[in-house]
C-alpha positions, 0 to 999 in steps of 0.5 A: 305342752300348749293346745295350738289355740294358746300357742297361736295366741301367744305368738300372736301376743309376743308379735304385737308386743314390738320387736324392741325390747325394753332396756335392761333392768339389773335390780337385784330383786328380779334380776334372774327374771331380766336375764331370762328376758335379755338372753332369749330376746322374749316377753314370755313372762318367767316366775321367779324363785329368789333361793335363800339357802345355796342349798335349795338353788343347787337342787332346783331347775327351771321350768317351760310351762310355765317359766319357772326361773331361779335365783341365787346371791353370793354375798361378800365378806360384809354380807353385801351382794357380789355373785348372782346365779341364775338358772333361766330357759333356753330360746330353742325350749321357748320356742319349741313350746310357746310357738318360734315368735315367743324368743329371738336369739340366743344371747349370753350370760357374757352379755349380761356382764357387759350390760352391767357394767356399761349401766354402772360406768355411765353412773360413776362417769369419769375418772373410775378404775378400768375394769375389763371384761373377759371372755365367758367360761363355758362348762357342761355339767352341773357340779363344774357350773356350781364349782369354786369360781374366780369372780375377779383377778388382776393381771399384771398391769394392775386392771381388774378383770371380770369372768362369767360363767355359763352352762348351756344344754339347747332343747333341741341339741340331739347329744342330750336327747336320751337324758330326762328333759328336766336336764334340758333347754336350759341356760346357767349363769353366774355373773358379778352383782350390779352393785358389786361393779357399782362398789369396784367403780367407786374405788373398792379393794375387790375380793379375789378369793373364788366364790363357791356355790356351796354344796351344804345348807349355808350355815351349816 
């Protein structure tokens, strides 16, 4: 927990900073970091961690003081990034211990999608395929968020459609508060790679088979 003299101090900081936040930024090698970023509306600076293995992403957790936040890349058939998981803080956690002007509102890993793609057409321009967002998926436990997940499908009109998942425990959602606070104020995503989108938008055939964050060191 802060000492009231850096809590004022950060509050201070976080109002001073403007309340327009800078436009999104999805490279891929901070790209959990600017998720932290975008869906708690906060400048509170977030270190990441970039998990080689699916492994070691499955068994972390974010951290509150300080921001500890953590990455995962799913690759394709040809070892090119498609998925990215993040696993970043909840604005109510943010709040509750960097002071109420340290996150704004809370947003949505449905959200990052959308400004994904909305970068990736204004770069392909016209004439790309229709790819349509749908509603986030929404689950409750760690093994559901971590389970085989479908990225992509097709309807039957032909249009791609492009799914995000999420799981969401809020610091101060009173159904959690007999669990460890390690389990709580937390917010996981997974969510299509920019470049994935990139290559979708250019004509690629895309993967529909679902992707699984693997419950075994990759390779093994």
């Amino acid at each position: 927990m802060l000492d009231p003299f850096r809590s004022s101090t950060l509050c201070l900081l976080v109002l001073l900073s403007g309340s327009v936040l800078a436009a999104d930024n999805w490279a891929i090698d901070t790209f959990c970091a600017e998720v932290q970023r975008v869906t708690a509306e906060t400048n509170v600076k977030a270190n990441l961690t970039v998990h080689k293995t699916s492994w070691d992403y499955r068994h972390s957790k974010p951290g509150i003081d300080p921001v500890e936040v953590h990455q995962y890349v799913s690759l394709d058939a040809t070892g090119r990034p498609k998925m990215i998981s993040c696993k970043v803080k909840a604005v109510d956690h943010l709040r509750s211990v960097y002071g109420p002007a340290a996150a704004g509102r809370q947003e949505t890993c449905e959200q990052v999608t959308r400004s994904i793609l909305g970068q990736e057409r204004a770069r392909a321009g016209t004439g790309a395929p229709v790819l349509q967002i749908d509603p986030e998926e929404r689950v409750w436990t760690g093994s559901s968020y971590l389970a085989p997940f479908e990225l992509l499908s097709r309807d039957p009109a032909g249009i791609l459609h492009i799914h995000s998942r999420y799981m969401r425990i809020d610091w101060d959602d009173w159904r959690w508060y007999l669990m460890p606070n390690k389990v709580r104020g937390h917010l996981y995503c997974s969510v299509i790679a920019p470049e994935y989108v990139a290559r979708l938008l250019r004509g690629e055939a895309p993967e529909l088979q679902p992707i699984e964050v693997l419950p075994k060191p990759d390779g093994d």
